[in-house]
N, C-alpha and C positions, 0 to 999 in steps of 0.2 A: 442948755445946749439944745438947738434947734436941730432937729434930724433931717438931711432931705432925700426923701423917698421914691425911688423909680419905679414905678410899678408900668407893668407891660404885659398887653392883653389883644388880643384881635378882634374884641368886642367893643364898638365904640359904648354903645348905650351900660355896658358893664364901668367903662373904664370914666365917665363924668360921674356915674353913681357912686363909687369912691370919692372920686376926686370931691365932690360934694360935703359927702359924708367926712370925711379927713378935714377937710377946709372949716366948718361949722360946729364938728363935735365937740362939746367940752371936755373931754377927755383928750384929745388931740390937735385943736387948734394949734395950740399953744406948743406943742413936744415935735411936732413936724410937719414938713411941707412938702405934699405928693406933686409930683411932676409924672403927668400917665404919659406915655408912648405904646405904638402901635408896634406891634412884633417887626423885631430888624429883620430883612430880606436881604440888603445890599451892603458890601463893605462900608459903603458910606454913611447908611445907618449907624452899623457900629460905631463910628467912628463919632456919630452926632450922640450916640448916648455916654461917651468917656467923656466929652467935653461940661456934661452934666455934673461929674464928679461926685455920685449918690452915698450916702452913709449906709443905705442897705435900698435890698431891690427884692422885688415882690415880681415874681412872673407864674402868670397864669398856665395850667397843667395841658389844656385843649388848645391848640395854634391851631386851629383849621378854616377859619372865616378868612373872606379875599376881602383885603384892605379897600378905600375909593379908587385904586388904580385896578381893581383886580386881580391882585397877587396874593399868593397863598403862601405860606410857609410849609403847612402841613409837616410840621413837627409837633412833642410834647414838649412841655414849659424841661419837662427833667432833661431831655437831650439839649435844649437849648440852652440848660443853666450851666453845661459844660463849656461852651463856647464862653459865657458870660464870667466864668470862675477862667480862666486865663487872660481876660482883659481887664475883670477884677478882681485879684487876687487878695485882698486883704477886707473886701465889703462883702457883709453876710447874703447870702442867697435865700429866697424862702421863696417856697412853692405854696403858689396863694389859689385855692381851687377850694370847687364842690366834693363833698364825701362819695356825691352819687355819681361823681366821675373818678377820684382818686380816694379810693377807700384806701388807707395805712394797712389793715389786718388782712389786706388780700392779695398784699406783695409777699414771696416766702423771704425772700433776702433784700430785706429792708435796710440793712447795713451800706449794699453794693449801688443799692436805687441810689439811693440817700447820697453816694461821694462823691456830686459835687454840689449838695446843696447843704445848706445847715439849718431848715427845719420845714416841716410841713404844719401851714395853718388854713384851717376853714373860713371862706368868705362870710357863711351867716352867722358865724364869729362875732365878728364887728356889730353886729346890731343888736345883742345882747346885753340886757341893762348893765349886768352883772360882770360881764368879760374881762377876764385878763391880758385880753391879747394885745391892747395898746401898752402894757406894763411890758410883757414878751418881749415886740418890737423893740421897743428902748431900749431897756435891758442887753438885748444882741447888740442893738447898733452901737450902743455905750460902750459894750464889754469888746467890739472890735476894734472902735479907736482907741481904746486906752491900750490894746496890744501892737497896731500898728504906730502908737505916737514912743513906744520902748525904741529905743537908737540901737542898743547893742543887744541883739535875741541871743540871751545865754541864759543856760537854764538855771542861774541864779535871780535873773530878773522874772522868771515865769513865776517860778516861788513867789517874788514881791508883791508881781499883779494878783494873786489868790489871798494874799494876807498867812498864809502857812508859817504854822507854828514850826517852830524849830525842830519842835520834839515829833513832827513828823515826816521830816527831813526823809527819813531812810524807807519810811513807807512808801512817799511818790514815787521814789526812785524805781520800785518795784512796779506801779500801778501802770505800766506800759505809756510813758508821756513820751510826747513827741521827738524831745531828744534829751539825753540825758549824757555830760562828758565834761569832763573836768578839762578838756583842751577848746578847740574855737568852732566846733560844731555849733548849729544856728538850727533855729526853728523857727516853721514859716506860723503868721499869722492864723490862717486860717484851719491848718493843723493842728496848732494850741488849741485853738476854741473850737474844735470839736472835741479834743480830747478833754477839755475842764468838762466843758456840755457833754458830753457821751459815756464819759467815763467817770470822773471823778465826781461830778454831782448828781450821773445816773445811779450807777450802782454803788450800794450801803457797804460801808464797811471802814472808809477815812471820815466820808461823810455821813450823816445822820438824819433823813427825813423826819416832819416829826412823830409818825409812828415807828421807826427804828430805834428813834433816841427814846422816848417813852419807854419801849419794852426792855430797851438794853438799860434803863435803870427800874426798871421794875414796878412802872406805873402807868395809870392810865396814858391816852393821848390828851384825852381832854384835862387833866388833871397837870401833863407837861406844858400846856396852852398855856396855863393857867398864868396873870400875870405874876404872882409870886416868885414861882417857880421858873418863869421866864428872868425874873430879873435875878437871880441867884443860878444862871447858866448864865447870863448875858454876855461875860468873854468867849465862850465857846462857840458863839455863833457864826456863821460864815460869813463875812463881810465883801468877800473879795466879787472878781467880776461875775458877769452873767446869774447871780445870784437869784435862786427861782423865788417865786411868792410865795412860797410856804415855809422857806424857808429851808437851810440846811446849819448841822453843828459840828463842829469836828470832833469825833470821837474819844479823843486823848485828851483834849481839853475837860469835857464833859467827866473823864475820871478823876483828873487833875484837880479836879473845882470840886467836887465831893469828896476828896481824898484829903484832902486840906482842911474838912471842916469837921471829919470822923474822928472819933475816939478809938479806940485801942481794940475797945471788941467788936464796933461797925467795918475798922478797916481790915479785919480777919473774916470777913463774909466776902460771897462775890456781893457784885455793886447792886444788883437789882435787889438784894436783901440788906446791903449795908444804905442805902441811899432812902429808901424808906425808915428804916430807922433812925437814923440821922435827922430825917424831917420832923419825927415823931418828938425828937428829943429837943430841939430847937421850937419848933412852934406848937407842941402842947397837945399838939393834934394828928390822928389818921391821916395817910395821903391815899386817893383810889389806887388800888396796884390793879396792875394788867392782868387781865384774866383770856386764857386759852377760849378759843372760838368755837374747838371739837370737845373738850373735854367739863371747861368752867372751871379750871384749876386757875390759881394762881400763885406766883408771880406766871405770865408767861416767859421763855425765854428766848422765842424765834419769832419770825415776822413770815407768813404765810405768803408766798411770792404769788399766787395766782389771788386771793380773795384779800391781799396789804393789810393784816389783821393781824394782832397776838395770836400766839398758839404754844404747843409742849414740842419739843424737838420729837420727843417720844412718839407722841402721836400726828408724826409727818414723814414723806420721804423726799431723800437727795432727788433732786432735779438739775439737770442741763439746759436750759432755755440760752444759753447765751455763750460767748467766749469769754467773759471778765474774767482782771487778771485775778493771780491766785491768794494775794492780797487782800481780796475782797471777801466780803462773808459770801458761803454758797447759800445757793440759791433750795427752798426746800416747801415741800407743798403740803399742806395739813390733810389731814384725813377727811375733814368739813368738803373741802375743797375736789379731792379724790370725788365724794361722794355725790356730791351736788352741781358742781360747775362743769359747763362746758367748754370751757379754755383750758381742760387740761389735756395734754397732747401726750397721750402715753409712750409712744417712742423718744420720749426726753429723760425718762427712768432708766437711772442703771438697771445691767441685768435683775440682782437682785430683788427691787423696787419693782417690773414688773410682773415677776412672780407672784409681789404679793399684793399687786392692785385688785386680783378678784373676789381675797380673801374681807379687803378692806372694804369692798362694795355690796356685801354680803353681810356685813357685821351690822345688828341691829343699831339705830339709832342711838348715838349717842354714847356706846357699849366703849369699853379702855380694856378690852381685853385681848 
């Protein structure tokens, strides 16, 4: 599947260095075909970029340069992606800008910014040997035809496009999706796929990054990597759309598939103590377990939401960074993290967490007391 991509910018000399770049890369030749346009000013613009019929559209954050006729838009790409999400309601939006003009960490309600586009990516992206951003692209534009090419939006077909296991049926239902109803309620395109993208394969708790799944069986990350071990979870892995590069698991499977291979006294432990021993007892050998980031305990059994690291529940507190639903695991910040990082935002502690933030900044290095 060839992608064809709108990108729209009021910079000529920006808008051929793409077009260059996309046209030659070998990462991209071959996956899509950018078609740049000047920022719409006139009905008839708009009307000349629908006839393009794009898979996904890329518009830049700064509109303020005057086109060869001398006209200015003097909008941002995010006001303008509102206009653009009503004439394309089912093609993914992505605001394609500089960091040092649209920094992410310096809008407070990134949620509100964000409602009509579906994702922020950085231009000196693309020229990174390394980048996943051509994967990104796809990915979105994949994962939106295959939700606009569904005939009947019922949320029994939402399930089919994610691949959803049965046995998690009554979890989503929970996880706030876009429509949920046993009668002929319908859900739009672009709503689904921010709710799989935003919700259900942001936040851990159906789904499994691979340092979630790791700690939640009681093992390293790089030890979950590991090909062995990859291919004795291999049904649990997330197949369905918009599927990130790093991959996600679904959590019920991931018990399911070690719960079937346990003995009698592995399946009487939690999993992160029964799923290493089960390894021990099949391949003869140790598997790295997770070990705590404040403490060097092991197994951990939480994942450190500010520093995505193992850690002890114990030696962490409840945190609010976000609305997820209640489904989902919370959110909780290790003591490492308390003490060292500057992204922790004390006004996100319940009352009682910030009582004892000063206690925790105060306690020697390293101290579990």
């Amino acid at each position: 599947m060839v992608v064809k991509i709108l990108y729209i910018d009021d910079d000529e000399t920006e808008l051929k260095r793409y077009e260059l770049k996309f046209r030659y890369d070998t990462r991209m030749k071959d996956r899509f075909k950018l078609i740049i346009k000047n920022t719409p000013k006139k009905r008839g613009d708009f009307e000349a970029l629908m006839k393009i019929c794009p898979g996904l559209i890329l518009v830049d954050f700064e509109l303020i340069k005057p086109d060869s006729n001398g006209d200015v838009i003097g909008i941002s790409g995010v006001t303008l992606s509102t206009e653009l999400r009503q004439k394309f309601p089912d093609v993914p939006i992505v605001l394609f800008t500089r960091k040092s003009v649209f920094n992410i960490n310096s809008y407070s309600d990134i949620k509100q910014t964000l409602s009509s586009l579906d994702d922020i990516l950085y231009k000196h992206d693309v020229f990174k040997a390394n980048s996943n951003l051509p994967d990104l692209l796809y990915e979105l534009a994949v994962g939106f035809k295959k939700l606009g090419n569904i005939k009947t939006k019922k949320w029994e077909n939402l399930l089919k496009v994610i691949n959803a296991p049965e046995s998690e049926y009554d979890n989503l239902k929970l996880a706030d999706p876009p429509v949920y109803s046993e009668q002929d309620s319908k859900w739009s395109v672009s709503k689904s796929a921010k709710w799989i993208r935003d919700t259900l394969l942001y936040y851990p708790g159906i789904l499994y990054d691979p340092v979630y799944a790791a700690t939640f069986l009681g093992i390293s990350e790089e030890a979950f990597l590991k090909k062995d071990v990859q291919e004795f979870f291999r049904r649990a892995k997330y197949s369905g759309i918009f599927s990130p590069p790093e991959g996600r698991w679904w959590k019920i499977k991931l018990t399911e598939i070690a719960n079937a291979k346990m003995i009698k006294s592995e399946a009487s432990m939690v999993i992160r103590e029964g799923f290493p021993s089960l390894w021990k007892r099949i391949k003869k050998r140790h598997i790295e377990r997770s070990k705590c980031i404040y403490s060097g305990e092991s197994p951990a059994d939480w994942v450190c939401y500010i520093l995505k690291k193992p850690m002890m529940i114990k030696y962490s507190l409840f945190y609010r960074p976000d609305s997820r639903p209640s489904v989902m695991d919370e959110a909780r910040v290790s003591f490492k993290a308390i003490r060292t990082s500057n992204e922790v935002n004390d006004t996100l502690f319940d009352p009682i967490g910030q009582e004892l933030l000063p206690k925790i900044r105060k306690m020697k290095k390293g101290s579990v007391e």
